[in-house]
C-alpha positions in Angstrom: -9.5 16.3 19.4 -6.0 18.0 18.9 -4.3 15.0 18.6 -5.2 11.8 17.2 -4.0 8.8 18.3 -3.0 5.9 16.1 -2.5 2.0 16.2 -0.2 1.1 13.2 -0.8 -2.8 11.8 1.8 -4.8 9.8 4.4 -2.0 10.6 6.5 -3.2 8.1 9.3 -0.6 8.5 7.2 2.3 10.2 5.9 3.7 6.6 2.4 5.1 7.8 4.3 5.8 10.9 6.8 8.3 8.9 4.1 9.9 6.6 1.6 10.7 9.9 4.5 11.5 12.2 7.1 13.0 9.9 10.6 11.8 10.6 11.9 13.7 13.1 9.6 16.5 12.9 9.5 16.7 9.0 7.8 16.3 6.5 8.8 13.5 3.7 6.9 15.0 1.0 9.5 17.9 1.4 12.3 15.1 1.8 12.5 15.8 5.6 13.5 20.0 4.7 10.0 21.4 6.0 8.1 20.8 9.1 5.1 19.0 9.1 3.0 20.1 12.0 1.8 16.7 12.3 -1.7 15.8 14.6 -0.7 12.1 14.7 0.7 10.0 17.5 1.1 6.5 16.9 0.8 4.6 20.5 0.8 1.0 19.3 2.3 -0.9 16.3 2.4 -4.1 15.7 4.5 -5.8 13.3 5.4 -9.7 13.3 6.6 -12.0 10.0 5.2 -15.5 9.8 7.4 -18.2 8.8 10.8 -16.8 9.9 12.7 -16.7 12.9 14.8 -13.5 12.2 12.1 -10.4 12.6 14.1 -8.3 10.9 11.2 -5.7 10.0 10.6 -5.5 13.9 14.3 -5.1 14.7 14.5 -1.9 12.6 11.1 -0.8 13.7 11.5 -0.7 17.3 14.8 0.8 16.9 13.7 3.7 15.2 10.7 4.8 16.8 10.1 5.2 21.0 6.9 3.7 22.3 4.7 0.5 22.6 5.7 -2.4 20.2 4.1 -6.0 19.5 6.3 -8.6 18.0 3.9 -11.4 18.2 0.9 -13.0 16.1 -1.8 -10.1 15.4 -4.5 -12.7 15.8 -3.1 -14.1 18.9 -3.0 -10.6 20.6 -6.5 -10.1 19.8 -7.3 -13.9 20.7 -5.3 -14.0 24.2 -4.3 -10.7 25.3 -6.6 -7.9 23.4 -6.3 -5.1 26.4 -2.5 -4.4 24.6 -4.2 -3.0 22.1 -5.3 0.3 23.3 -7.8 2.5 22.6 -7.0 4.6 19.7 -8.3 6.8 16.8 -7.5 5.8 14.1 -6.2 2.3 12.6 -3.5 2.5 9.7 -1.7 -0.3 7.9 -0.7 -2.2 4.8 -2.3 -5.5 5.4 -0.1 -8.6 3.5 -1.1 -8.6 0.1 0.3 -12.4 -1.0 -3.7 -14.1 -0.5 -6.6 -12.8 -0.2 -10.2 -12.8 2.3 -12.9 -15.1 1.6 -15.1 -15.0 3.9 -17.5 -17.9 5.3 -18.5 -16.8 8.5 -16.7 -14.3 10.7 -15.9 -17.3 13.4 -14.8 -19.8 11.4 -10.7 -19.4 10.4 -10.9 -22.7 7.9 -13.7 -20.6 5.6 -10.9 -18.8 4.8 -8.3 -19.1 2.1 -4.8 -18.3 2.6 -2.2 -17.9 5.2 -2.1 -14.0 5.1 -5.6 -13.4 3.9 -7.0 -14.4 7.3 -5.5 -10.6 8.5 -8.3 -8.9 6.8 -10.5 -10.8 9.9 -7.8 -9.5 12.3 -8.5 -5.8 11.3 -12.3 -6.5 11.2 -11.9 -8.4 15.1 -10.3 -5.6 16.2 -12.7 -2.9 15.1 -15.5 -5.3 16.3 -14.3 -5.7 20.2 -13.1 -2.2 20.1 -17.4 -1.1 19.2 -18.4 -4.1 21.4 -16.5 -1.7 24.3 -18.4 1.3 23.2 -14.7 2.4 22.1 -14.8 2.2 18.2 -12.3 3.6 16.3 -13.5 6.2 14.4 -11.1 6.2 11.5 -9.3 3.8 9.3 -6.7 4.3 6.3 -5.8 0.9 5.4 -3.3 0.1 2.2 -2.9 -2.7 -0.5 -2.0 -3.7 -4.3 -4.4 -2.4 -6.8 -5.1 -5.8 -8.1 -7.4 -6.3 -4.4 -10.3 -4.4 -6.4 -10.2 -7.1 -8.8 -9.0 -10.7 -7.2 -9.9 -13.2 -7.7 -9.9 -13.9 -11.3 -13.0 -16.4 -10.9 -15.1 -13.8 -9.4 -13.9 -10.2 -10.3 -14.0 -7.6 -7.0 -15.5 -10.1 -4.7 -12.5 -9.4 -2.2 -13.1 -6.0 -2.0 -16.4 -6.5 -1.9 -16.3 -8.6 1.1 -13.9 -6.1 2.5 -16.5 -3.1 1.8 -19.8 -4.8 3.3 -17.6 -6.4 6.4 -16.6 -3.1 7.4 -20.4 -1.5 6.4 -21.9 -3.5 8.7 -19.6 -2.8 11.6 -20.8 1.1 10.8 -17.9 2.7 8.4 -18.1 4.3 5.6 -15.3 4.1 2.9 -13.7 5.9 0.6 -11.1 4.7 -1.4 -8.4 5.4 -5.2 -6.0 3.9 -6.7 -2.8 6.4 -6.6 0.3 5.9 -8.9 2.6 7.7 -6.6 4.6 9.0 -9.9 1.6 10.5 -11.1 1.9 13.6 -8.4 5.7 14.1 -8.7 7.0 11.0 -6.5 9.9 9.1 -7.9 8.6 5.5 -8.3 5.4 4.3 -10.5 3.8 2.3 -7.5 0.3 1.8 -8.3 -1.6 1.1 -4.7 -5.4 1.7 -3.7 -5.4 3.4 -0.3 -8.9 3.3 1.5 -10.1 5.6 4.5 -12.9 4.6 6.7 -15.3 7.0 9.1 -17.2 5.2 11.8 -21.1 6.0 12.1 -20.3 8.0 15.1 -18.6 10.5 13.4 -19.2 14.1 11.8 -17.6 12.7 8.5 -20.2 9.9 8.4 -22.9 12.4 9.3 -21.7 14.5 6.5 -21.9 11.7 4.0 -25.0 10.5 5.0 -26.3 13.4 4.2 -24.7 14.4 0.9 -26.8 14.5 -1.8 -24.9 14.1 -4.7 -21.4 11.7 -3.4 -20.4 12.0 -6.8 -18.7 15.1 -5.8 -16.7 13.3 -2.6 -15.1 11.4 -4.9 -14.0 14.2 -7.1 -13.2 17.2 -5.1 -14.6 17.6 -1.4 -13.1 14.1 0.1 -10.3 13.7 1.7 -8.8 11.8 -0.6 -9.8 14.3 -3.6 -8.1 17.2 -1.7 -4.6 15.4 -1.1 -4.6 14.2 -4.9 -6.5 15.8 -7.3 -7.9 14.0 -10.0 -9.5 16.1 -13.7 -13.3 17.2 -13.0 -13.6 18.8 -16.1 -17.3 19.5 -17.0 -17.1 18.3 -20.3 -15.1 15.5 -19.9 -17.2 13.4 -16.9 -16.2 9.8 -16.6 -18.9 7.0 -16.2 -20.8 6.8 -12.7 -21.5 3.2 -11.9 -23.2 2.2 -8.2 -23.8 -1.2 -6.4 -25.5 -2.6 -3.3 -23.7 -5.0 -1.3 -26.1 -5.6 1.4 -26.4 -9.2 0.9 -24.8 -11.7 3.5 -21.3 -11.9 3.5 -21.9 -15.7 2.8 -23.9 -14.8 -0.4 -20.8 -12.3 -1.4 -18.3 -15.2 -1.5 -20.4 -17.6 -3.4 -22.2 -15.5 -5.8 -20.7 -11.9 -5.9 -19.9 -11.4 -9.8 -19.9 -14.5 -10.9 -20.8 -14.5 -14.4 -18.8 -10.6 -15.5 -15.1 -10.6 -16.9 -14.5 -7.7 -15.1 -14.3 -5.6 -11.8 -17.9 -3.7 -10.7 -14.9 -1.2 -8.9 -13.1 1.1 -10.8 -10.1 3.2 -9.6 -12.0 5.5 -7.6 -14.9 5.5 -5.3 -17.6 6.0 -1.7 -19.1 3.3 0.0 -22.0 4.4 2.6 -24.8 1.9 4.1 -23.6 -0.6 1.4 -24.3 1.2 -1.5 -20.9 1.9 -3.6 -20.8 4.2 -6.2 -17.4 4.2 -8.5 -15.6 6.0 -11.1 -12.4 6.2 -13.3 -10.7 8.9 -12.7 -7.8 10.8 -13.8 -4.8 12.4 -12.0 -4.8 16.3 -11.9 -1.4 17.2 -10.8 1.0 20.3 -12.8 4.1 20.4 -10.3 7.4 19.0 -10.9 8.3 15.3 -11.7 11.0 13.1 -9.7 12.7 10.9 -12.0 15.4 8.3 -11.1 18.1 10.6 -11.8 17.3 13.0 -8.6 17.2 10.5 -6.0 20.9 7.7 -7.3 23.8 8.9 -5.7 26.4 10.6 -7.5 29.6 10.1 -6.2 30.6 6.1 -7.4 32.9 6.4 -4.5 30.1 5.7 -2.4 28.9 2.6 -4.3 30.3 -0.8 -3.0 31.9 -2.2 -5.9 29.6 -5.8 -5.8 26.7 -3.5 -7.1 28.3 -2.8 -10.5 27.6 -5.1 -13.0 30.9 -7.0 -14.7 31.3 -8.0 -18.4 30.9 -11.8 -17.7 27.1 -11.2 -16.3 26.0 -9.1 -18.5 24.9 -11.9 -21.3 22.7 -13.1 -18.5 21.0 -9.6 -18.0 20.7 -8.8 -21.6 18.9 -12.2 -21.8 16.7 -12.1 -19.0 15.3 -8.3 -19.8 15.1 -9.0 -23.3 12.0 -10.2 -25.0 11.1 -13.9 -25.4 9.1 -16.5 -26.8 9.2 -20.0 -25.9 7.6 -23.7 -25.4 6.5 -24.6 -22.2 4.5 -27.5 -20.3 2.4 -27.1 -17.4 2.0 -29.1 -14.4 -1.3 -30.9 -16.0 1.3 -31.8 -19.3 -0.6 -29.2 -20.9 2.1 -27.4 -23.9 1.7 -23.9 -24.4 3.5 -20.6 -26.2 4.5 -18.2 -23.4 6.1 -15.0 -24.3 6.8 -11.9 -23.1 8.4 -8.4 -24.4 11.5 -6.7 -23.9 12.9 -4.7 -20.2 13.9 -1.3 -21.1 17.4 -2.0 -19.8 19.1 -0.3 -18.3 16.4 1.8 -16.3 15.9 5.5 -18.1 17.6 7.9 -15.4 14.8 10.6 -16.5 11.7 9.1 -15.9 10.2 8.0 -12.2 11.6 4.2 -11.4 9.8 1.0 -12.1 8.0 -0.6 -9.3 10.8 -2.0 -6.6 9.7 -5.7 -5.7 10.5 -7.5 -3.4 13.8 -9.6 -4.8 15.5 -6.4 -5.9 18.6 -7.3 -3.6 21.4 -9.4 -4.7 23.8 -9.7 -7.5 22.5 -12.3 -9.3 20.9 -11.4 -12.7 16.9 -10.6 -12.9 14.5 -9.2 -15.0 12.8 -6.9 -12.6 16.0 -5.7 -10.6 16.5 -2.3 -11.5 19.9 -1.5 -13.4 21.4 2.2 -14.6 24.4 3.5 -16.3 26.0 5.6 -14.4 25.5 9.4 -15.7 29.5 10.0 -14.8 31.6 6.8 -16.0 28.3 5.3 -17.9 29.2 2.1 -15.9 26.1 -0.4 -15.4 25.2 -0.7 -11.7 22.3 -2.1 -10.0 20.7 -0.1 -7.3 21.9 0.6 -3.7 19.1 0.7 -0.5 19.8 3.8 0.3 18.4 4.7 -3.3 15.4 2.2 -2.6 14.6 4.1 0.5 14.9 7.4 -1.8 12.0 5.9 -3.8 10.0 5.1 -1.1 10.9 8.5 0.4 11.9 7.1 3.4 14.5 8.5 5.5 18.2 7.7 3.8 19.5 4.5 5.9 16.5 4.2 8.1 16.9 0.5 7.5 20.3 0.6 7.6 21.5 -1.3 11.2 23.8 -4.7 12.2 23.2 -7.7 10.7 20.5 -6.6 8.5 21.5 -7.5 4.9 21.3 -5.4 1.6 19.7 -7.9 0.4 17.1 -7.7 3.4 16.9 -3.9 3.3 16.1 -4.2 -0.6 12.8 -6.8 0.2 11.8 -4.2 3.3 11.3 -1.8 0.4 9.8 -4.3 -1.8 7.0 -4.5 0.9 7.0 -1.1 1.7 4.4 2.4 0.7 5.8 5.6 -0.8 5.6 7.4 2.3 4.8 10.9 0.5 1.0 9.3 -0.4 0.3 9.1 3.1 1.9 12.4 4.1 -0.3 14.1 1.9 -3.5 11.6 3.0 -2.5 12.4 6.6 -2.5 16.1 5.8 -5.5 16.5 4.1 -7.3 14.1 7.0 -6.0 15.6 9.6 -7.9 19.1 8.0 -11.4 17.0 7.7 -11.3 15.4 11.2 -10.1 18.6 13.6 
């Protein structure tokens, strides 16, 4: 296989698209200077918003990238016209992250709880008629907020479990960390667990099977491991803990965990034949850091002047990042103490940025839109998209075209990956699968 072809879920922008493909031939761990020799093509991507009739995300990815694009339900494609989705290698994607899976029988939709959470069983259908065809798809890297390996708070991990022991017993194997893209030299802290899947058909899977002592996947000789290196010093070798989730996926919802405070999964870990085992691990990386300062523009000439912040607002931001400690009531009448510390405000210029959520756009003040002083005139400013992009390592303007809104562009980076994680993933797979 010299080239392996890819099906992109919940496009979003085109993140995994961009880290597989490069942009333009480059690579966007090198910010798009080197070439990337990529082995990916991406030959169908879906991406389609519930709830709104502008799909903005679709309109900038279809006009950025050539090839086959869905702009409809994922779960009606699969329902009504599944032969759009062809045959492919490998399936990428950051499935929504706003509910959860819980699962009560694959058939039954209403057994499950949230509007989004139902798209885990649109990944799962798909991998299930694409085996049922004798076409499986043979590798998965899938993408989500760390917190999946320990929702929900009533039953710590079940999720993931559920996740795990749905895709064991359609034949995959997983691996799967938690990266902190700031952690190897990428300019935001964004905390997301990334999992990669091998179907039983493959070498990969073979390999696993067969590997006496997994322990060592996880630290050094998985793909994963190679792209971000974590510390496997021999005197220092963090707790080994292992699970069987071979029970019905029924059983998992009800019972999995029910009675421990906190997650069985920890930030690392290998999933074969539903046995898990997992590990904390710690990042290994020596090269240079990206802090804010590398990535803001420089010139204030190039800063609309709405992004800097003016005398009369800036009570309101001092307020809302400063710490607190107040009375409140809750929807039941009951009174509580809520409190909360202090924003370092503005943003330190030499440190990698906070995470970027999703209402970082507008002027309005907010505890959790990013704010500098600018290094020439020491003015206060909030932070342009094209700097976003920067700390998503996206392309500068890719989501810049008519009628989409700063304030748009800013949530489209809110919801999007550091591209440079799945670079490097791609890299690294691309070296264990050819």
């Amino acid at each position: 296989m010299s080239e392996i072809k890819v099906v992109e879920l919940f496009a979003g922008v085109g993140g995994f698209r961009i880290g597989l493909e490069g942009w333009k031939g480059r690579s966007a761990f090198t910010g798009f200077e080197k070439k990337l020799n990529s082995h990916y093509k991406v030959i169908w991507g879906n991406q389609w918003e519930p709830s709104t009739k502008t799909q903005d995300a679709f309109y900038v990815y279809s006009s950025r990238f050539d090839g086959k694009h869905s702009n409809q339900d994922i779960s009606k494609v699969i329902a009504e016209d599944f032969s759009q989705i062809p045959d492919h290698d490998m399936l990428v994607g950051g499935f929504p992250c706003q509910d959860y899976s819980v699962a009560r029988t694959l058939n039954q939709a209403a057994g499950l709880k949230g509007k989004k959470g139902v798209l885990w069983w649109s990944i799962h259908k798909i991998l299930e008629k694409k085996i049922e065809k004798r076409k499986p798809v043979k590798y998965l890297m899938l993408e989500n907020v760390d917190r999946l390996l320990k929702s929900p708070a009533t039953q710590r991990g079940r999720d993931f479990a559920i996740m795990l022991s749905s895709l064991a017993n359609l034949g995959y194997a997983v691996e799967w960390r938690v990266i902190n893209a700031a952690d190897y030299g990428m300019p935001q802290r964004r905390r997301r667990v990334f999992f990669i899947g091998y179907h039983k058909s493959t070498p990969t899977y073979k390999k696993l099977l067969k590997l006496k002592d997994k322990r060592s996947w996880i630290m050094q000789d998985g793909v994963i491991a190679d792209a971000f290196p974590v510390n496997n010093d021999s005197q220092t070798q963090p707790q080994i803990f292992k699970g069987n989730l071979s029970t019905s996926l029924l059983e998992l919802t009800e019972n999995f965990n029910k009675k421990a405070k906190s997650s069985p999964f920890k930030n690392s870990g290998i999933m074969i034949n539903h046995e898990y085992l997992t590990i904390d691990t710690t990042p290994d990386f020596n090269g240079k850091e990206t802090t804010l300062l590398d990535i803001i523009i420089k010139d204030e000439n190039e800063i609309p002047s709405e992004y800097f912040i003016d005398e009369n607002s800036l009570k309101s931001w001092n307020k809302l990042k400063g710490a607190k400690k107040e009375i409140r009531v809750s929807k039941d009448g009951f009174e509580y103490e809520y409190s909360e510390g202090s924003m370092v405000f503005p943003d330190a210029l030499d440190k990698p940025s906070r995470t970027i959520v999703t209402g970082e756009g507008g002027s309005s003040p907010s505890r959790f839109k990013h704010v500098i002083c600018s290094p020439i005139s020491g003015r206060l400013r909030r932070l342009t998209p094209l700097e976003l992009e920067r700390l998503n390592m996206f392309p500068d303007n890719h989501t810049k075209l008519n009628y989409i809104s700063d304030i748009k562009r800013a949530f489209f980076m809110g919801n999007a990956l550091v591209v440079g994680i799945v670079d490097k993933l791609g890299r690294s797979f691309s070296k264990e699968i050819l």
